[in-house]
Residue frames relative to the residue before (quaternion, step in Angstrom):
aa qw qx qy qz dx dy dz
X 1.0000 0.0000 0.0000 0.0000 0.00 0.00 0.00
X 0.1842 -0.8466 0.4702 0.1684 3.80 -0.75 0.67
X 0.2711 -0.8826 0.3689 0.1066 3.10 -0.82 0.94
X 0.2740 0.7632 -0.2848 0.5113 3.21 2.22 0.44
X 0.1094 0.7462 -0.6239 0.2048 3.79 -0.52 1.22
X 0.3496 -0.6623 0.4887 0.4475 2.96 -1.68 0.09
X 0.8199 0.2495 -0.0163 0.5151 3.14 1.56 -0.68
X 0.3178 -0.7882 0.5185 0.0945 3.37 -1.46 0.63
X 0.0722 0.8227 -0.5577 -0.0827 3.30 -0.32 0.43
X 0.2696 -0.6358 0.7143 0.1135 3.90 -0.90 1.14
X 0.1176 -0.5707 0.8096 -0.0711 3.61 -1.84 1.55
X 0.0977 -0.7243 0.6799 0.0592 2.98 -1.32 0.67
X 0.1591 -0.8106 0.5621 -0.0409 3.57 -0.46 1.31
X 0.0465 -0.6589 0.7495 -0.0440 3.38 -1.33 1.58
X 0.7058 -0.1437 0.2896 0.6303 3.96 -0.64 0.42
X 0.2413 0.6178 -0.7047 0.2521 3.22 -0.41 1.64
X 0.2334 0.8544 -0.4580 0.0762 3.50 0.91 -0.32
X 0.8669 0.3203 -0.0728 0.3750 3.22 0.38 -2.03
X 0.4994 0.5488 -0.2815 0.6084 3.43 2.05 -0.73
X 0.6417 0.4804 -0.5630 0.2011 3.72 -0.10 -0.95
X 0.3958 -0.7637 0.5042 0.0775 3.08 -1.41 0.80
X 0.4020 -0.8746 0.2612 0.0726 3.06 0.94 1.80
X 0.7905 0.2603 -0.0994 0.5454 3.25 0.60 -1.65
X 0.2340 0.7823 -0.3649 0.4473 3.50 0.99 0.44
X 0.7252 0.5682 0.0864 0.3792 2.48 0.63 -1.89
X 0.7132 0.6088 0.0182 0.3469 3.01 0.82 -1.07
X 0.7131 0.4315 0.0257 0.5520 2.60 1.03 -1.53
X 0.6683 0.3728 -0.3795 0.5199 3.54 0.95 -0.50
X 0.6723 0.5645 -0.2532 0.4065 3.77 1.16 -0.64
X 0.7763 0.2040 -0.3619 0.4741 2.76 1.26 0.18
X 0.1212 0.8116 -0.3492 0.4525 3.24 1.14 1.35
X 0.7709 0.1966 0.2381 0.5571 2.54 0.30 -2.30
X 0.0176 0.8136 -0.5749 0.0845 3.92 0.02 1.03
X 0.6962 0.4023 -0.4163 0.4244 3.44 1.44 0.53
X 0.6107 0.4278 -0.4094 0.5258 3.51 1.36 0.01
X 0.1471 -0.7451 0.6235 0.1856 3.24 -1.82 0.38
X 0.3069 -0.7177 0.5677 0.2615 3.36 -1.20 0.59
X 0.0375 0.6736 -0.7352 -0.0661 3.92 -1.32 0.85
X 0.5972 -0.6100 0.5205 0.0177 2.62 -1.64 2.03
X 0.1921 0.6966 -0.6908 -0.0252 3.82 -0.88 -0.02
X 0.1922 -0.7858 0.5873 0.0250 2.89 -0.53 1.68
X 0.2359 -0.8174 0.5254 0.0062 4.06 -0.35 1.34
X 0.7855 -0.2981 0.0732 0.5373 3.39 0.52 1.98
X 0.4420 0.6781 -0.5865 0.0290 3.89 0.18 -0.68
X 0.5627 -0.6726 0.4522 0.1632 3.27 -1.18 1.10
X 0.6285 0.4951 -0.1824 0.5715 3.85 1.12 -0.98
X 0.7651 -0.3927 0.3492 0.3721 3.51 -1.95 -0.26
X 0.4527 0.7347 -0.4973 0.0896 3.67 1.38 -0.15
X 0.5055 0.6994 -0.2540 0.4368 4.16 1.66 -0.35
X 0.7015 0.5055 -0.1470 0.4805 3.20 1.52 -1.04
X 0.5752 0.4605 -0.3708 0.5653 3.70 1.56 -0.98
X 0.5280 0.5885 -0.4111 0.4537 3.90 0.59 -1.25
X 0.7942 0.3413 -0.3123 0.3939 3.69 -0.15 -1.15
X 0.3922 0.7313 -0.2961 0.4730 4.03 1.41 -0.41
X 0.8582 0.2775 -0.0857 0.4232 2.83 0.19 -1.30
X 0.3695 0.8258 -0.1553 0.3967 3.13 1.80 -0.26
X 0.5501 0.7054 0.0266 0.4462 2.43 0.95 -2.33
X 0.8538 0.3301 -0.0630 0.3976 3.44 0.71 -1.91
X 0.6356 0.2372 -0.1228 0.7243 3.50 1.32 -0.85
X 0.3768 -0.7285 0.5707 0.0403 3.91 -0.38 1.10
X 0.8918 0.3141 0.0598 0.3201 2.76 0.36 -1.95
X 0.7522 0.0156 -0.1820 0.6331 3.12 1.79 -0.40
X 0.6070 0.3781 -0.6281 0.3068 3.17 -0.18 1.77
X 0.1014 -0.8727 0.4612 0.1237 3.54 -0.61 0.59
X 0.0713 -0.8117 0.5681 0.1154 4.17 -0.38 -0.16
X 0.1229 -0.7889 0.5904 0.1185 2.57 -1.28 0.74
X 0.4591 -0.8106 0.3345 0.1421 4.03 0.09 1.07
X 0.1010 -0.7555 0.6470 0.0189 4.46 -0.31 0.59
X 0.0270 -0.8010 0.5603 0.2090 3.26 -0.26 0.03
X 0.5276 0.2755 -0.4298 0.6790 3.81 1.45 0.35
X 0.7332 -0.3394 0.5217 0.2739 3.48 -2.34 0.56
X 0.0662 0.7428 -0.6628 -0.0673 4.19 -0.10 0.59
X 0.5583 -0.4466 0.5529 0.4280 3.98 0.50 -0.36
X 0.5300 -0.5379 0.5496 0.3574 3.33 -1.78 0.77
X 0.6765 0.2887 -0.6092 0.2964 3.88 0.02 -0.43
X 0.8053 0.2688 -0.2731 0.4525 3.40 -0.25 -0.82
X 0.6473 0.4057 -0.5558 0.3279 3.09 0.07 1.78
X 0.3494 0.5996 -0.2646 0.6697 2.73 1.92 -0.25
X 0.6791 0.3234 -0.2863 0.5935 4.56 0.86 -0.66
X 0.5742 0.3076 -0.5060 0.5653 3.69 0.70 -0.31
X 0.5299 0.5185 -0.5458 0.3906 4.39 -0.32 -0.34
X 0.8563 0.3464 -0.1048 0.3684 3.20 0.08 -1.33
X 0.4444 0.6416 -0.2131 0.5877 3.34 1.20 -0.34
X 0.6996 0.4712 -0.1322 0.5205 3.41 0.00 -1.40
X 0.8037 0.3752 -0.1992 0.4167 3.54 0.70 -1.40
X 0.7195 0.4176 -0.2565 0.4920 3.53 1.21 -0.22
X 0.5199 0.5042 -0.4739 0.5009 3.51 1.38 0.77
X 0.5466 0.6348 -0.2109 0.5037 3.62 1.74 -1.31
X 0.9458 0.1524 0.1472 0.2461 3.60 -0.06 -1.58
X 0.2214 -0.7507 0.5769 0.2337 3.62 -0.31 0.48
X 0.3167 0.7344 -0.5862 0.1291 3.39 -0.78 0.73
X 0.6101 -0.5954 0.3073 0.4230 4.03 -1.20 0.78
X 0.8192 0.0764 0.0894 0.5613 3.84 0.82 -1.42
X 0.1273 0.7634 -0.6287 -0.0762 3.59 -1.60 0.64
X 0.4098 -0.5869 0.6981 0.0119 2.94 -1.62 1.25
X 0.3308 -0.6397 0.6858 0.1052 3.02 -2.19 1.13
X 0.2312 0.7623 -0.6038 0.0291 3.84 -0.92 -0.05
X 0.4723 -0.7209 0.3947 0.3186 3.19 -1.22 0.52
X 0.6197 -0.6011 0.2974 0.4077 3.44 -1.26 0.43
X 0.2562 0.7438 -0.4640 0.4073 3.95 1.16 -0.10
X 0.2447 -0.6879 0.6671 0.1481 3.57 0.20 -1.41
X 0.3164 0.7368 -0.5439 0.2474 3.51 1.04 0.28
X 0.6152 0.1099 -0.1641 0.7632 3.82 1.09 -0.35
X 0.7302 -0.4801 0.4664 0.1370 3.43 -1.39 1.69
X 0.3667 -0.4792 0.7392 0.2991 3.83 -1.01 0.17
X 0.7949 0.4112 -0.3381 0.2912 3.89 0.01 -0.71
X 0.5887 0.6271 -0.1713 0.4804 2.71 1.71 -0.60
X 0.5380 0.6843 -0.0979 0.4825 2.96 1.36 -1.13
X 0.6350 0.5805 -0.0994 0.4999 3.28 0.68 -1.44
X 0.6808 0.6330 -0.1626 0.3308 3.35 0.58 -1.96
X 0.6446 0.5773 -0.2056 0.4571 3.31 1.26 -1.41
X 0.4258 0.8061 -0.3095 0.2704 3.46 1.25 0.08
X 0.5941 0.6269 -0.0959 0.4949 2.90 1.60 -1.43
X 0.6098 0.5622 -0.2302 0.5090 3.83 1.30 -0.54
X 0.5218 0.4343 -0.3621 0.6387 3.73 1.57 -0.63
X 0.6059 0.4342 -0.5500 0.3767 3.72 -0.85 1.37
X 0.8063 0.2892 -0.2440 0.4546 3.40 -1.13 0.21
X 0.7346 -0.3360 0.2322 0.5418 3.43 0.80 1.13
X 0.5688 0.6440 -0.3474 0.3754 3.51 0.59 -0.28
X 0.0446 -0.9013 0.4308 -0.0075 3.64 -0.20 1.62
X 0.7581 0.3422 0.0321 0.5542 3.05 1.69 -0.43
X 0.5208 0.7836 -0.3377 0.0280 3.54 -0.38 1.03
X 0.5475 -0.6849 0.4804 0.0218 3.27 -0.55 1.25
X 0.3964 -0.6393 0.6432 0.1430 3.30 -1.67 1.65
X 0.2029 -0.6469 0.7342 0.0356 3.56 -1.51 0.72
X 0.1011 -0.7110 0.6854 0.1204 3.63 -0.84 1.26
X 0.1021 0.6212 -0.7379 0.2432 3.58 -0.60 1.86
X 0.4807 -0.6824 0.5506 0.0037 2.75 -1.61 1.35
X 0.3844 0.7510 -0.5077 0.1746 3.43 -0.62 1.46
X 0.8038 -0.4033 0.2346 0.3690 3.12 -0.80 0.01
X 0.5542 0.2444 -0.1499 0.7815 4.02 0.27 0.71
X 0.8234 0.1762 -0.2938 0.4523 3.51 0.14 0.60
X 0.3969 -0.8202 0.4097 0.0433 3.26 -2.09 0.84
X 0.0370 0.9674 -0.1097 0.2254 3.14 0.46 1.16
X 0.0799 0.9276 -0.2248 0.2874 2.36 1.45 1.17
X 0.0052 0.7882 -0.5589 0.2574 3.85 0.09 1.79
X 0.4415 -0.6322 0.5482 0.3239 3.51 -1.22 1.23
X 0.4855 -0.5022 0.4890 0.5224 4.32 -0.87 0.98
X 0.8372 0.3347 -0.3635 0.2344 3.91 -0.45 -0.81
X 0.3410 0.6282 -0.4111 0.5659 3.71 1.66 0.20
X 0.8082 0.4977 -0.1214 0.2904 3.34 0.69 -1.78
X 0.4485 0.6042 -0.1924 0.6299 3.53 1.78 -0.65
X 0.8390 0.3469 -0.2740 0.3174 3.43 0.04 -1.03
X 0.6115 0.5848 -0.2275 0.4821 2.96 1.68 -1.59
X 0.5228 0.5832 -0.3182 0.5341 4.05 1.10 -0.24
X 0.7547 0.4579 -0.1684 0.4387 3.51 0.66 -0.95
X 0.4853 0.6607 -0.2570 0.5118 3.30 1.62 -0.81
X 0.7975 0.5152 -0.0866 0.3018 3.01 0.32 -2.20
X 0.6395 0.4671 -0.2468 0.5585 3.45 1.25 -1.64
X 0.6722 0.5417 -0.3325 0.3798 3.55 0.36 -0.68
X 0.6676 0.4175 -0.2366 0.5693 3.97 1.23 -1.21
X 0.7087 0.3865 -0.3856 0.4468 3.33 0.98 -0.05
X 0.7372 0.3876 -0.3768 0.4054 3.45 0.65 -0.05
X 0.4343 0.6992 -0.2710 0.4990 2.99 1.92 0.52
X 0.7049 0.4050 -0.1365 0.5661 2.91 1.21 -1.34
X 0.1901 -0.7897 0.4300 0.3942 3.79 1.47 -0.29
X 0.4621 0.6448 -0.5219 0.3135 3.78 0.98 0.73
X 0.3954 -0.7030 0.4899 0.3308 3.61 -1.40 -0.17
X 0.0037 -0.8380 0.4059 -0.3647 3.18 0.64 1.70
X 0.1566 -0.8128 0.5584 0.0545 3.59 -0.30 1.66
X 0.8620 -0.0194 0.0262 0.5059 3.43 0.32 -0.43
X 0.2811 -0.8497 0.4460 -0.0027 3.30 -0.29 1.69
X 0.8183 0.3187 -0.1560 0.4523 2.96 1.47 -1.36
X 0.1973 0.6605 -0.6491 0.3216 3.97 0.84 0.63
X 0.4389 -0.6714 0.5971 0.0041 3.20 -1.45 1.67
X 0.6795 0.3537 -0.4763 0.4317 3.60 1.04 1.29
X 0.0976 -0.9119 0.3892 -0.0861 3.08 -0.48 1.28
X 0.2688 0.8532 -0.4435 0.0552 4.10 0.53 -0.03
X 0.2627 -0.6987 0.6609 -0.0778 3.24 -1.28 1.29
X 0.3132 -0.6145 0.6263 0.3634 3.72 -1.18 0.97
X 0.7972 -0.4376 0.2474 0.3343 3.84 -1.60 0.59
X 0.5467 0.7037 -0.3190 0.3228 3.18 0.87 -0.63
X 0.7117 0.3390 -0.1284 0.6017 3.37 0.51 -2.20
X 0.6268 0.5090 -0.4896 0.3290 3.87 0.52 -0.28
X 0.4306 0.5765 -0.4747 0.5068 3.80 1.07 -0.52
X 0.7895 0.2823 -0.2509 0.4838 3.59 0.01 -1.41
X 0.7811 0.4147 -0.4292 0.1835 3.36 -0.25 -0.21
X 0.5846 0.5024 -0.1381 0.6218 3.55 2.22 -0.87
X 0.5622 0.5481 -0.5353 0.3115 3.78 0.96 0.29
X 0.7945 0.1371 -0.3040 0.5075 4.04 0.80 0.38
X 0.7240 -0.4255 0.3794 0.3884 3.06 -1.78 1.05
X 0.1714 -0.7720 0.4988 0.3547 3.50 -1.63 0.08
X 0.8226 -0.2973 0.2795 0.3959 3.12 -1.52 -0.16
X 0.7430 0.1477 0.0563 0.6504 3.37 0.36 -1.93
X 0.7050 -0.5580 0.4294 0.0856 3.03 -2.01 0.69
X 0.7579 0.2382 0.1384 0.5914 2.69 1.56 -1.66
X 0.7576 0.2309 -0.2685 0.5483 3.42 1.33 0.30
X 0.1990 0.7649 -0.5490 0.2718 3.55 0.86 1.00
X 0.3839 0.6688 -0.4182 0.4800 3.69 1.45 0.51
X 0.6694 0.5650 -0.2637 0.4039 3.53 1.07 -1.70
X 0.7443 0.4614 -0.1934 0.4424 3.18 0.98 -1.99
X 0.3243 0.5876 -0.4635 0.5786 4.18 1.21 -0.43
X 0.8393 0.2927 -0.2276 0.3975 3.75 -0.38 -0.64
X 0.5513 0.3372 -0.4914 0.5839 3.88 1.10 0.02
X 0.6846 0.4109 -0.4775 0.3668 3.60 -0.08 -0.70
X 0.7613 0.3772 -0.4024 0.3407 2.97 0.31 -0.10
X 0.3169 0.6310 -0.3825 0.5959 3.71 1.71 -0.32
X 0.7482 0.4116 -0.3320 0.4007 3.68 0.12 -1.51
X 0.6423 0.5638 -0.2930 0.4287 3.73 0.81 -1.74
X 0.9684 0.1028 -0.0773 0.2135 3.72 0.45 -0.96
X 0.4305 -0.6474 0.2842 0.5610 2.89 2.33 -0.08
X 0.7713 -0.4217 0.3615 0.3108 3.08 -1.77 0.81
X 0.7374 0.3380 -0.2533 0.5271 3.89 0.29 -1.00
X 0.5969 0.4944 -0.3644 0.5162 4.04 0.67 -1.31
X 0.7700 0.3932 -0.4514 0.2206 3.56 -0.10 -0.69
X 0.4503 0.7331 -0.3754 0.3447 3.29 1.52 -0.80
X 0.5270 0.6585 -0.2676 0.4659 3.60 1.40 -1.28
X 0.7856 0.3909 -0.0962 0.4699 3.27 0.13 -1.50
X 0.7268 0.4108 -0.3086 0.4558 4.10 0.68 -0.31
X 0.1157 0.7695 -0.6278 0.0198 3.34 -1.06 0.62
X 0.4314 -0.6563 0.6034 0.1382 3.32 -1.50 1.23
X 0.0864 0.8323 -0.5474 -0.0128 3.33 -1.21 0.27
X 0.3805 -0.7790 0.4485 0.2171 3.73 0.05 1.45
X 0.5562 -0.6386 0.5268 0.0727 3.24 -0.99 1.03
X 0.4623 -0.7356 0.4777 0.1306 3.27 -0.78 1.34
X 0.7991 0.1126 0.1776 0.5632 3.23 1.18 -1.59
X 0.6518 0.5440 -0.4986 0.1749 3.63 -0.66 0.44
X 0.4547 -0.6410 0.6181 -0.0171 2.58 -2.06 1.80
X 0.4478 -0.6917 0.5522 0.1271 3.09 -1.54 0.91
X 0.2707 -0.8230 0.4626 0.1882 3.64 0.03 1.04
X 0.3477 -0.8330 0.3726 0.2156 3.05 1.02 -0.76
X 0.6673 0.3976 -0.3696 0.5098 3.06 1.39 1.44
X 0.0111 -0.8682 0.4958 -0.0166 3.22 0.63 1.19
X 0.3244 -0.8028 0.4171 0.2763 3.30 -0.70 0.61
X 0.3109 0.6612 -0.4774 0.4880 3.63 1.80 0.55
X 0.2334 -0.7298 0.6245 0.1513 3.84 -0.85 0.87
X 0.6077 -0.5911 0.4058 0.3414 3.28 -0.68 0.66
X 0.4536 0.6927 -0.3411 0.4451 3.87 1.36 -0.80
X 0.7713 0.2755 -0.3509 0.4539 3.62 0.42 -1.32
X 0.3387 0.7355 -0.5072 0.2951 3.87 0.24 0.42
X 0.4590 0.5155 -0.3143 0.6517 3.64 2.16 -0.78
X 0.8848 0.1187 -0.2596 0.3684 3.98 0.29 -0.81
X 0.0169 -0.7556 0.5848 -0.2946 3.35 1.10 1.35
X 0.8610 0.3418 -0.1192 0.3572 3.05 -0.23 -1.54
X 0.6297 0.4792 -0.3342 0.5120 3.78 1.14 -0.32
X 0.7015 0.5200 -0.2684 0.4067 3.28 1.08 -0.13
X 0.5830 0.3942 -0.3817 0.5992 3.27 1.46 -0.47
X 0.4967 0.5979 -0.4744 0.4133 3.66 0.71 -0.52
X 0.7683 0.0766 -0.2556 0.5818 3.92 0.01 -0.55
X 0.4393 0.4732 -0.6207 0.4448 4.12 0.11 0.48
X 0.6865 0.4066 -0.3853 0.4635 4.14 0.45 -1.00
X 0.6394 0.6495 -0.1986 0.3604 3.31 1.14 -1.27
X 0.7001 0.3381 -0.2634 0.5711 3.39 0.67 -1.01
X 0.7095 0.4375 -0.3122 0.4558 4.29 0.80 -0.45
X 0.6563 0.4930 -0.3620 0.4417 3.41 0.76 -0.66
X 0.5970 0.5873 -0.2793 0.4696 3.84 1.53 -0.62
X 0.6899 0.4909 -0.2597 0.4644 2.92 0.97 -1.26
X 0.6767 0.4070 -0.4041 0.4617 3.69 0.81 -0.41
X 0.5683 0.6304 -0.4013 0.3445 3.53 0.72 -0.46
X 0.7186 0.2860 -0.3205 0.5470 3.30 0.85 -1.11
């Protein structure tokens, strides 16, 4: 079995069972016989453990999982993926995304090409423009604006969308950035950008990050963010700035 790729790609899976988009799937794997995808299924309660192992079943060599039987959250399943994959596998770059497909595996993939020229880090942006699809429910869209402008003026960067769920790093910055637990559950995006602020400084990091507008992404319309934790938004970035802004001081 080989354990040599060019890519990784880390899914987290909550109850994806009945949604997962199987032949999707498929099709891009067998495409792409140098990337592999490892599953981390995060407690799901339904058949979503049973399709994963299926498809398994079919691509041996390039699908792997890794199984919770309790709910751990997407960050620190999304650090057990990536983790897991750099003890397991030699490969140049990995990327997170969600299992929805709201950004494409091909698409996904594509973003490869942007890891060169010093570039260690780079990240989809769902901006709306022309040549592109984009397609957000208006209250998703409102909030996700308010979020964003706010981590960015937090983050003192010029950053449109922090929190798009595609993310892909060349192996290196992914050691550093996935070697402690995070803070928040749901904003381990924000804290991905200090460490890396912390790892290379304010001006270097600028070097090393790159945005990249999205061709395509749909809103499925089942986030698994409840509209409720928007109240512990703000307490969370409060000790994420808090716990980086210390840490550089000392």
């Amino acid at each position: 079995m080989s354990n040599q790729f060019h890519t990784v790609m880390v899914i987290p899976c909550f109850n994806e069972g009945k949604k997962f988009q199987l032949n999707k799937y498929k099709v891009f794997i067998l495409s792409n016989p140098n990337v592999l995808i490892c599953f981390v299924n995060d407690g799901s309660k339904e058949n979503t453990l049973v399709v994963l192992k299926e498809l398994q079943r079919e691509f041996p060599i390039q699908v792997d999982i890794v199984s919770y039987e309790k709910n751990i959250g997407k960050a620190a399943a999304v650090r057990t993926g990536i983790n897991h994959s750099l003890l397991k596998y030699e490969f140049e770059y990995i990327a997170y995304l969600d299992a929805d497909l709201a950004v494409s595996l091909e698409e996904c993939l594509s973003l490869t090409q942007y890891l060169s020229n010093g570039i260690e880090f780079c990240f989809g942006s769902r901006i709306a423009r022309i040549g592109s699809t984009i397609e957000r429910k208006r209250s998703r869209f409102l909030i996700g604006r308010f979020i964003a402008t706010l981590i960015s003026n937090i983050l003192s960067l010029k950053v449109y969308d922090t929190q798009c769920g595609c993310k892909l790093f060349t192996k290196k910055l992914s050691k550093e950035v996935f070697s402690e637990v995070f803070i928040s559950k749901w904003l381990f995006d924000v804290e991905i950008f200090f460490r890396i602020i912390k790892l290379y400084g304010k001006q270097e990091s600028l070097k090393v990050m790159y945005e990249v507008p999205l061709i395509n992404w749909v809103d499925k319309g089942d986030s698994k963010v409840k509209y409720t934790y928007v109240l512990k938004i703000f307490f969370d970035l409060y000790q994420i700035k808090r716990k980086y802004t210390s840490s550089n001081k000392s």
